[in-house]
LORO-60940 format. One record per residue: residue number from 1; residue in three letters; x, y, z of N, C-alpha, C, CB in turn. Coordinates in steps of 0.1 Angstrom, whole numbers, plus 5000, padded with zeros to 4 digits. Glycine has a CB too. Layout:
<recs>
pos:code:n_c1:n_c2:n_c3:ca_c1:ca_c2:ca_c3:c_c1:c_c2:c_c3:cb_c1:cb_c2:cb_c3
NUM:ala:X:Y:Z:X:Y:Z:X:Y:Z:X:Y:Z
...
</recs>
This chain:
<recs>
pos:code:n_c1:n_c2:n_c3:ca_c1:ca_c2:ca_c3:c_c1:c_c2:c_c3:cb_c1:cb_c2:cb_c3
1:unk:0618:3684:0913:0604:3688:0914:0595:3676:0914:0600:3697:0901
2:unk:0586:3678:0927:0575:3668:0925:0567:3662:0915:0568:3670:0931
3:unk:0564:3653:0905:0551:3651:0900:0542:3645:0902:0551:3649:0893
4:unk:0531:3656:0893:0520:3647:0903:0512:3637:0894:0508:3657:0912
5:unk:0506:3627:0900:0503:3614:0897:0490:3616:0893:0506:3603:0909
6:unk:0480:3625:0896:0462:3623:0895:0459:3633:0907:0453:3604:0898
7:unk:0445:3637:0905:0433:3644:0908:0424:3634:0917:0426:3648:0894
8:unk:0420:3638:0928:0409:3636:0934:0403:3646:0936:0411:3631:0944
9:unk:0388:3644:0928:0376:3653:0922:0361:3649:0927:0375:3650:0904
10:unk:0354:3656:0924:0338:3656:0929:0328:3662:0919:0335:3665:0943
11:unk:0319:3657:0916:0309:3658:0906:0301:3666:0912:0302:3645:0901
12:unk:0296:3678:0909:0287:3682:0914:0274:3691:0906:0293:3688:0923
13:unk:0261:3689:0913:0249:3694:0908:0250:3711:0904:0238:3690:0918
14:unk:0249:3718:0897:0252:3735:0899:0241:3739:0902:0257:3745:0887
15:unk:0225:3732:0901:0218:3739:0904:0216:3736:0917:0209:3739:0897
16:unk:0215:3725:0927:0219:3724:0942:0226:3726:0949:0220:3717:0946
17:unk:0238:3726:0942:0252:3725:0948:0254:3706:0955:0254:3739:0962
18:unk:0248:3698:0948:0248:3690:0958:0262:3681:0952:0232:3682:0959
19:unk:0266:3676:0956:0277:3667:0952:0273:3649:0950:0288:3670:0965
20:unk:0272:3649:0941:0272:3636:0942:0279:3625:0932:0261:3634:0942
21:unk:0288:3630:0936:0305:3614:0933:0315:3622:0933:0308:3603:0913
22:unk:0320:3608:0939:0337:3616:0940:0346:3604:0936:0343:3622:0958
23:unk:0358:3609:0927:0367:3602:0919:0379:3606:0923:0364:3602:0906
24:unk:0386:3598:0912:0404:3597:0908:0406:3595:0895:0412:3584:0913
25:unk:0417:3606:0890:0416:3604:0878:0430:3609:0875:0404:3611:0873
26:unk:0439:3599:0864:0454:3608:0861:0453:3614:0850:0467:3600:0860
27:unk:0441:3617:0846:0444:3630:0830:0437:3638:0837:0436:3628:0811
28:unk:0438:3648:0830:0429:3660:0837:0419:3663:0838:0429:3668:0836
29:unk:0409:3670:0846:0395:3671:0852:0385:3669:0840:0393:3687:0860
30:unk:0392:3685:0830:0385:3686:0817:0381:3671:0810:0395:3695:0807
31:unk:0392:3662:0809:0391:3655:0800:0382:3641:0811:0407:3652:0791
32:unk:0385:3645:0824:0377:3632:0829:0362:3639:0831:0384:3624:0844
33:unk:0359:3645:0830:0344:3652:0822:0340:3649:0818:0341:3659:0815
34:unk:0346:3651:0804:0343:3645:0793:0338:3628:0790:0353:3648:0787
35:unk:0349:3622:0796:0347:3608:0795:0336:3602:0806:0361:3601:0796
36:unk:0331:3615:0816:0320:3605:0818:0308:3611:0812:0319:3602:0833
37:unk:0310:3621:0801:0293:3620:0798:0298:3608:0780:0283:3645:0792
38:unk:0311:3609:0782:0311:3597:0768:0302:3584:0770:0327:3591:0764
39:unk:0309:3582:0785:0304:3568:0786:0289:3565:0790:0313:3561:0797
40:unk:0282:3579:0790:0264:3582:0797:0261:3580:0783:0257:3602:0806
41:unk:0269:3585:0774:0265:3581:0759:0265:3567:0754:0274:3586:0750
42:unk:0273:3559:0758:0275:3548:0754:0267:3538:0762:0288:3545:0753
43:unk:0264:3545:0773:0252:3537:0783:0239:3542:0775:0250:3542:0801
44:unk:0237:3551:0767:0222:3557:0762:0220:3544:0745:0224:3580:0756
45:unk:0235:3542:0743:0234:3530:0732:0235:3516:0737:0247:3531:0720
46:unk:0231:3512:0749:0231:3497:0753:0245:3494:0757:0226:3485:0742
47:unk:0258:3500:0754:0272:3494:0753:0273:3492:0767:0283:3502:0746
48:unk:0270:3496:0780:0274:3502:0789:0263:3496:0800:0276:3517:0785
49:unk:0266:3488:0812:0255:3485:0822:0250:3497:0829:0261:3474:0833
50:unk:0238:3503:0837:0234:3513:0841:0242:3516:0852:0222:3514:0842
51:unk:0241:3519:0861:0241:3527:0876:0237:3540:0876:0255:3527:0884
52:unk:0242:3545:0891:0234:3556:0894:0240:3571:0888:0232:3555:0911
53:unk:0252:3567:0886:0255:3582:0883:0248:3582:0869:0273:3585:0882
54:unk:0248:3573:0860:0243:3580:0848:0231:3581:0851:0245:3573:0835
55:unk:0220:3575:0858:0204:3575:0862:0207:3591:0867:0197:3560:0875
56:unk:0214:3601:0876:0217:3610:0879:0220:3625:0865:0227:3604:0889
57:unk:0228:3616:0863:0235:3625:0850:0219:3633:0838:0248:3610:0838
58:unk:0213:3619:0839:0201:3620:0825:0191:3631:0832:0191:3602:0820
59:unk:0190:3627:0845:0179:3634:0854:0183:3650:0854:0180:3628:0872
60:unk:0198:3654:0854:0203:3666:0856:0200:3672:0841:0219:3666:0860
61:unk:0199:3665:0831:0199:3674:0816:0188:3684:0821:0194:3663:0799
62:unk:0189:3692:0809:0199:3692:0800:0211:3700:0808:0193:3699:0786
63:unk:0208:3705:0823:0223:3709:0826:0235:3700:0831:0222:3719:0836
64:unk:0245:3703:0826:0257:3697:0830:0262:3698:0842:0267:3699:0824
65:unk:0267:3680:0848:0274:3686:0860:0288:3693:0858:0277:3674:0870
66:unk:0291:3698:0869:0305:3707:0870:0314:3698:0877:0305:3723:0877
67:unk:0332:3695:0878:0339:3692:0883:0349:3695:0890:0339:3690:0879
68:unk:0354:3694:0903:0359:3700:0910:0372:3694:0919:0348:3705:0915
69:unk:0386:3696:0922:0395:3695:0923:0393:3695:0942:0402:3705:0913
70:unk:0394:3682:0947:0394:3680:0959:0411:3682:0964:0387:3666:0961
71:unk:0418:3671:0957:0435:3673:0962:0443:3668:0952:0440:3666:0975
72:unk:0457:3671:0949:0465:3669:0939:0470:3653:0945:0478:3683:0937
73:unk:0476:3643:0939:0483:3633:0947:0496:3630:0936:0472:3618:0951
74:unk:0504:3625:0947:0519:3625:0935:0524:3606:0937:0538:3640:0944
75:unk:0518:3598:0944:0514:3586:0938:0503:3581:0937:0519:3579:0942
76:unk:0507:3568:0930:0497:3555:0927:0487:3551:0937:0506:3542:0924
77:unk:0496:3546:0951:0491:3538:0961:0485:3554:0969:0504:3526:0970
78:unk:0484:3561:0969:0480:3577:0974:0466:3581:0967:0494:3590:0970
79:unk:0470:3576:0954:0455:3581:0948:0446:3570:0949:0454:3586:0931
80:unk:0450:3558:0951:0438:3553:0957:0433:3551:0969:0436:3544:0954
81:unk:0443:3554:0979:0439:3556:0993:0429:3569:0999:0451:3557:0999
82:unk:0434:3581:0992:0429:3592:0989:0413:3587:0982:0441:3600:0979
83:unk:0410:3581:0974:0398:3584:0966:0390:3575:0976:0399:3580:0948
84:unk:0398:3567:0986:0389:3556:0995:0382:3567:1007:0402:3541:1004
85:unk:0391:3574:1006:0394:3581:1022:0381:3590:1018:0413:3592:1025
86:unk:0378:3600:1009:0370:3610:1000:0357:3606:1001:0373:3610:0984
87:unk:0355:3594:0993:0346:3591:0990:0336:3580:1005:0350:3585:0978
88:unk:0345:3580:1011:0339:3575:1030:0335:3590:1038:0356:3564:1043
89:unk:0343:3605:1034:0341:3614:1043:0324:3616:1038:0353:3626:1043
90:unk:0321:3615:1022:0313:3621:1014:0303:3616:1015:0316:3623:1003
91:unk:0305:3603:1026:0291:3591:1025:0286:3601:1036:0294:3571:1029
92:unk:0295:3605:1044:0287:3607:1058:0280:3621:1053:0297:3608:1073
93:unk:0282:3628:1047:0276:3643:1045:0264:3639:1033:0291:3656:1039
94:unk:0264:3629:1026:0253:3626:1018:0250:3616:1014:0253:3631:1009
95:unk:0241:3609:1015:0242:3593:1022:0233:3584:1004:0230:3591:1044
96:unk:0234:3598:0996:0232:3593:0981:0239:3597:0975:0223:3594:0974
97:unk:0249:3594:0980:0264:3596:0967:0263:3586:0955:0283:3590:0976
98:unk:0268:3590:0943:0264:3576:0935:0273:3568:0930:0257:3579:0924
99:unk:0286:3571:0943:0295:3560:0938:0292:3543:0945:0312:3566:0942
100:unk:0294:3535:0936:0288:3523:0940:0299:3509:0945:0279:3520:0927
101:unk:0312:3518:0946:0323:3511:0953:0328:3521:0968:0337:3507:0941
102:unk:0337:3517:0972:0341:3525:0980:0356:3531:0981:0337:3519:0991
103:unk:0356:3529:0966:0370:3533:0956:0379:3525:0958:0377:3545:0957
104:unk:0391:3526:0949:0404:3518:0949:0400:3503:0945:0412:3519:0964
105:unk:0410:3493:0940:0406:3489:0930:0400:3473:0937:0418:3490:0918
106:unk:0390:3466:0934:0385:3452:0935:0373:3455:0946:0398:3440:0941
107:unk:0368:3470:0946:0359:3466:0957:0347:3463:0953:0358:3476:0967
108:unk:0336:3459:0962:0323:3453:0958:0316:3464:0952:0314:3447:0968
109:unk:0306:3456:0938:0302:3471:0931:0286:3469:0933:0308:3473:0911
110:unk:0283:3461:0945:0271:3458:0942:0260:3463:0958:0271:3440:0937
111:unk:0269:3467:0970:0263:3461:0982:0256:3475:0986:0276:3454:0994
112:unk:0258:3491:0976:0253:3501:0978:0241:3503:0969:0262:3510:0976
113:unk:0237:3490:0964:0222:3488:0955:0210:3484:0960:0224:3477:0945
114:unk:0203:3493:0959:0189:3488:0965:0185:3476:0960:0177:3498:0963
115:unk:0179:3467:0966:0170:3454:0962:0164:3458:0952:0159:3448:0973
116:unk:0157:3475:0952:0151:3475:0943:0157:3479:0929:0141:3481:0948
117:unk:0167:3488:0931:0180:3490:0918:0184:3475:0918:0197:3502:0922
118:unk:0187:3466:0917:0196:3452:0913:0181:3452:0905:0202:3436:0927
119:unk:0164:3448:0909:0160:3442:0901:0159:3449:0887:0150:3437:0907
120:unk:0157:3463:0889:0155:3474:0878:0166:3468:0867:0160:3490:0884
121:unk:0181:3466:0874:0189:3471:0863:0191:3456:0859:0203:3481:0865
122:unk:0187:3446:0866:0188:3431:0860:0179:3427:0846:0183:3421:0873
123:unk:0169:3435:0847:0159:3440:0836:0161:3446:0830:0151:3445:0836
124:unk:0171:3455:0828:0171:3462:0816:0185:3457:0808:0170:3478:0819
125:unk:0195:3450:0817:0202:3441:0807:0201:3429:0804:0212:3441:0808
126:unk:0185:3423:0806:0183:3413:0801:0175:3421:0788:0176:3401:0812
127:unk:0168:3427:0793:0161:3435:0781:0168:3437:0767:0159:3450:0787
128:unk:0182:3446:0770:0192:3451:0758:0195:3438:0750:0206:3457:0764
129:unk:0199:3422:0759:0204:3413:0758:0200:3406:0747:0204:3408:0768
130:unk:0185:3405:0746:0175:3399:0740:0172:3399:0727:0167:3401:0744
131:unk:0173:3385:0721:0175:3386:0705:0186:3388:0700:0169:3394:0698
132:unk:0196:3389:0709:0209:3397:0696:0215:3379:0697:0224:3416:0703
133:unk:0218:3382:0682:0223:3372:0673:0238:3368:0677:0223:3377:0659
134:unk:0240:3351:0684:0249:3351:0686:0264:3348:0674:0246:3344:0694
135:unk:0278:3347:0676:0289:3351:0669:0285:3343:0661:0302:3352:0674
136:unk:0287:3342:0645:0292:3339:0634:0297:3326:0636:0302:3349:0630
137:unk:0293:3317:0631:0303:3301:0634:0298:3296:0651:0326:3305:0635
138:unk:0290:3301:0659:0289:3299:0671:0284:3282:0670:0279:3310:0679
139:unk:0274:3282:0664:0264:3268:0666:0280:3257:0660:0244:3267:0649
140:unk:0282:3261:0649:0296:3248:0641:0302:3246:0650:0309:3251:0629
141:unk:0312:3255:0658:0321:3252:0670:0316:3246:0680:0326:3261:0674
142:unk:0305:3255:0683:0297:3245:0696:0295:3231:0691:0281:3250:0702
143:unk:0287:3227:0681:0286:3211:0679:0300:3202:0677:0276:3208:0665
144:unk:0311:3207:0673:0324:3203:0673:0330:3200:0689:0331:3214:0666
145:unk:0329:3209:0697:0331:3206:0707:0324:3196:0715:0331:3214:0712
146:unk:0314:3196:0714:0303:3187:0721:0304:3174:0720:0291:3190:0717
147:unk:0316:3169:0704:0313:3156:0701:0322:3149:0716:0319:3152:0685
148:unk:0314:3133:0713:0320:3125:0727:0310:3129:0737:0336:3131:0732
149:unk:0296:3122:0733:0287:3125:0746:0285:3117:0757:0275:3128:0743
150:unk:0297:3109:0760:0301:3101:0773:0312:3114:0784:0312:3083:0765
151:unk:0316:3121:0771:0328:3126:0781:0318:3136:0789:0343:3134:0772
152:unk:0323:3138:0801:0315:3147:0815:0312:3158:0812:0323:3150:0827
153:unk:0323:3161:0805:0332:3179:0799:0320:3182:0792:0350:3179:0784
154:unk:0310:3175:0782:0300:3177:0777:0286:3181:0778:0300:3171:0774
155:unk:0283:3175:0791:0274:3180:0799:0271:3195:0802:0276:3175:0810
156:unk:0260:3195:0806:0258:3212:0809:0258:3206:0828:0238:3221:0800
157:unk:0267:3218:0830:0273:3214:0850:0258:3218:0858:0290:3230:0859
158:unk:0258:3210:0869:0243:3216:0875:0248:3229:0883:0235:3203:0888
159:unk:0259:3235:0889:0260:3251:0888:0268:3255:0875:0267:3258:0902
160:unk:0269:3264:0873:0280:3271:0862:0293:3273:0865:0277:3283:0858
161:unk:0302:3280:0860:0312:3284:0866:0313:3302:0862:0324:3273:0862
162:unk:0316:3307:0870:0323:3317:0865:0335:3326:0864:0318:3321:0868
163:unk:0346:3328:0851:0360:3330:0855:0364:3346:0859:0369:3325:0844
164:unk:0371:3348:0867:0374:3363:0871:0387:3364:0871:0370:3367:0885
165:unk:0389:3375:0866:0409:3381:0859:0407:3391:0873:0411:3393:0836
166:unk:0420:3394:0881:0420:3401:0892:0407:3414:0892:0436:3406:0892
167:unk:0399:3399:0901:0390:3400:0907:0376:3408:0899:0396:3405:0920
168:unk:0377:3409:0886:0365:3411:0879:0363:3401:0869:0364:3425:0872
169:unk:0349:3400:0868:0341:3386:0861:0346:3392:0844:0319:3386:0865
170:unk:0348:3376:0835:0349:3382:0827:0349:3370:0815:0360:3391:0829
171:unk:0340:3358:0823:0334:3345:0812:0326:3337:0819:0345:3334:0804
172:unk:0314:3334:0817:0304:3323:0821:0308:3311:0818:0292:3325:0815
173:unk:0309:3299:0825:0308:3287:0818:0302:3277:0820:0317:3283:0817
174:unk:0294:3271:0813:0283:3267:0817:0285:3245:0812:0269:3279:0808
175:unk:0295:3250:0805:0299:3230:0801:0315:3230:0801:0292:3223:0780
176:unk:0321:3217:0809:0335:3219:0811:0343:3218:0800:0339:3211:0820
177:unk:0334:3214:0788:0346:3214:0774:0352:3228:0774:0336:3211:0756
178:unk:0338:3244:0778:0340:3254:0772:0352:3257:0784:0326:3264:0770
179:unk:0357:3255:0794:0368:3259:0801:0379:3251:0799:0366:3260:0812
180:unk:0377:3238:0794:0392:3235:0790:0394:3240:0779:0398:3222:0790
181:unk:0385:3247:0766:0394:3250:0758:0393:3266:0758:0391:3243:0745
182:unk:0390:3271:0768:0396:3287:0772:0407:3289:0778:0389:3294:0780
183:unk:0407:3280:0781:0422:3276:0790:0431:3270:0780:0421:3265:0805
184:unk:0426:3265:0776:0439:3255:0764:0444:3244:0770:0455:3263:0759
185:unk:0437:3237:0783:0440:3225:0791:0430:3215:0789:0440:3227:0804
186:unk:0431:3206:0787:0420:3194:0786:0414:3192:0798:0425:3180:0782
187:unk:0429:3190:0810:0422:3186:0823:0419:3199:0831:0432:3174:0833
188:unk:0411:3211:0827:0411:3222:0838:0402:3223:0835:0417:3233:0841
189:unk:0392:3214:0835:0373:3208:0842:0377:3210:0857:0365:3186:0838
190:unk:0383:3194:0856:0387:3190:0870:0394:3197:0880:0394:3179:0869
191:unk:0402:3206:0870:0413:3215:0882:0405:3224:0887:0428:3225:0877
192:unk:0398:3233:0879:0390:3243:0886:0381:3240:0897:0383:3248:0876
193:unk:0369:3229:0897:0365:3224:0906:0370:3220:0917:0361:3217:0903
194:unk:0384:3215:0917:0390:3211:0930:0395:3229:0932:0404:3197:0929
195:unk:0398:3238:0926:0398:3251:0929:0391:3256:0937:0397:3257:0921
196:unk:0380:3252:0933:0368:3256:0935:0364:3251:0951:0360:3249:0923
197:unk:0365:3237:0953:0366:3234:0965:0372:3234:0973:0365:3231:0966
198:unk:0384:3238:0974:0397:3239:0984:0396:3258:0985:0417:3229:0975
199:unk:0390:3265:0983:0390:3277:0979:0403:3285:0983:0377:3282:0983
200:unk:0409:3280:0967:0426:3283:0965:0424:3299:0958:0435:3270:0951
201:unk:0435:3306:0957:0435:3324:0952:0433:3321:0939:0450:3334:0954
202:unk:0442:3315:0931:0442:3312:0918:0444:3295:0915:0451:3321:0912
203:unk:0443:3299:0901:0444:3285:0887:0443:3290:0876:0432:3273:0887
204:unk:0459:3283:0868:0454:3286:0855:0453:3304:0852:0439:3277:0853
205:unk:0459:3311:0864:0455:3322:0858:0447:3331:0863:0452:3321:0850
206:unk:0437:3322:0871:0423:3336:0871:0415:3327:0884:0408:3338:0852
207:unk:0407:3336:0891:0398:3333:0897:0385:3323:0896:0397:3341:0897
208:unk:0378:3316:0902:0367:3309:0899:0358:3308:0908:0369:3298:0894
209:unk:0346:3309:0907:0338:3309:0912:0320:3301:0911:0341:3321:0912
210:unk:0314:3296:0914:0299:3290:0911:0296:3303:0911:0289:3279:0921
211:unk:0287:3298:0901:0277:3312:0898:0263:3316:0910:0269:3308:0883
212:unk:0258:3303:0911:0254:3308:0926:0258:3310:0937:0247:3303:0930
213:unk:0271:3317:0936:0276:3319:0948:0278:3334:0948:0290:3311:0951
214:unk:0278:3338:0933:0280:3352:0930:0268:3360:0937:0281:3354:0914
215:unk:0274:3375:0936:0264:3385:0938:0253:3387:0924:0272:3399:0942
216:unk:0243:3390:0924:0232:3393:0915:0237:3400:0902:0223:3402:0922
217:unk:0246:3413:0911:0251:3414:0896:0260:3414:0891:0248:3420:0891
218:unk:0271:3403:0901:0278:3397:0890:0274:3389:0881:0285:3392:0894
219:unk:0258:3382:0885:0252:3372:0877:0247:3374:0866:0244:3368:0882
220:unk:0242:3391:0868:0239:3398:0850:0250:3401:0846:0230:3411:0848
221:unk:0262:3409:0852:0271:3411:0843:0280:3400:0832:0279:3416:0851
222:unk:0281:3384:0839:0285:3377:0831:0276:3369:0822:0293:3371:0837
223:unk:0261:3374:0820:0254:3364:0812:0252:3378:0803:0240:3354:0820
224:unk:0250:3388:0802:0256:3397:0791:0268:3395:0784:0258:3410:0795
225:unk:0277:3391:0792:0293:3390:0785:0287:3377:0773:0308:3383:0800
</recs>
């Protein structure tokens, strides 16, 4: 007997009928429901960056969307081809869908954002951002590292860096002490930069990138981090 792997599903409005998102999911409908009004919750407590489905979701209260069973899939590489395939038929029939990739995994999460959504939501997580107290011991460690103000590593870099774990952002760095000792290398200042300029897949592990090279909001996402 076949099993099956996940759900390809569609969010839809009950009082329009309008549809707007379509997903993949390997637990079941019920429970991926659920978890996306959890996470509309955890976006209503700052934990969570905005987009459009939850800006959609809050607009719909107090009625809930309903969810709905597009096709069964019995693999991995099927449900995400399937949720690519879905969500390109669903662009053409409604051209404000509020999914903000074009599914399956590493795609851009930023290029279905209006100029005017990036500046909105760049504001409101600089907004959330503000004042909160950084970690416990931050200032001691930082001045520990810093000692040796001949060494380069010490400097604050004239771009930043940013590091990415297959292909999502997930540390700012803004002085090369702070990446050799995230890395646990002394000399991976220097490696990354030559990474950086020979523009190699990896180093050390992970991706890298200048920060002005990034999209906008990758630029808020890692200065929240």
């Amino acid at each position: 007997m076949t099993t099956i792997t996940g759900f390809i599903y569609y969010l839809q409005n009950p009082i329009t009928d309008e549809i707007f998102y379509v997903g993949s999911t390997e637990c079941s409908l019920k429970n991926r429901l659920r978890t996306h009004y959890q996470h509309l919750r955890e976006f209503e407590r700052n934990l969570r960056k905005t987009n459009r489905r939850y800006e959609y979701l809050l607009k719909l209260r107090p009625t809930k969307a309903t969810i709905h069973l597009l096709e069964l899939v019995f693999t991995k590489e099927d449900l995400e081809k399937k949720e690519i395939f879905y969500i390109e038929q669903f662009r053409k029939i409604n051209k404000n869908l509020t999914n903000m990739t074009d599914g399956g995994k590493g795609n851009c999460t930023s290029k279905y954002y209006t100029e005017k959504e990036l500046e909105e939501y760049s504001l409101k997580i600089s907004k959330s951002n503000k004042g909160k107290p950084k970690p416990k011991g931050f200032s001691e460690n930082l001045s520990k590292l810093r000692k040796g103000l001949n060494n380069p590593a010490t400097k604050e870099m004239i771009d930043w860096i940013v590091a990415f774990k297959d292909d999502k952002p997930i540390k700012l760095f803004k002085y090369g002490f702070e990446i050799n000792t995230f890395t646990n290398n002394k000399y991976a200042h220097g490696t990354v930069k030559e990474y950086i300029k020979r523009k190699g897949k990896t180093s050390l592990g992970y991706q890298w990138k200048y920060f002005s090279n990034c999209n906008k909001e990758i630029q808020d996402i890692v200065q929240l981090i």
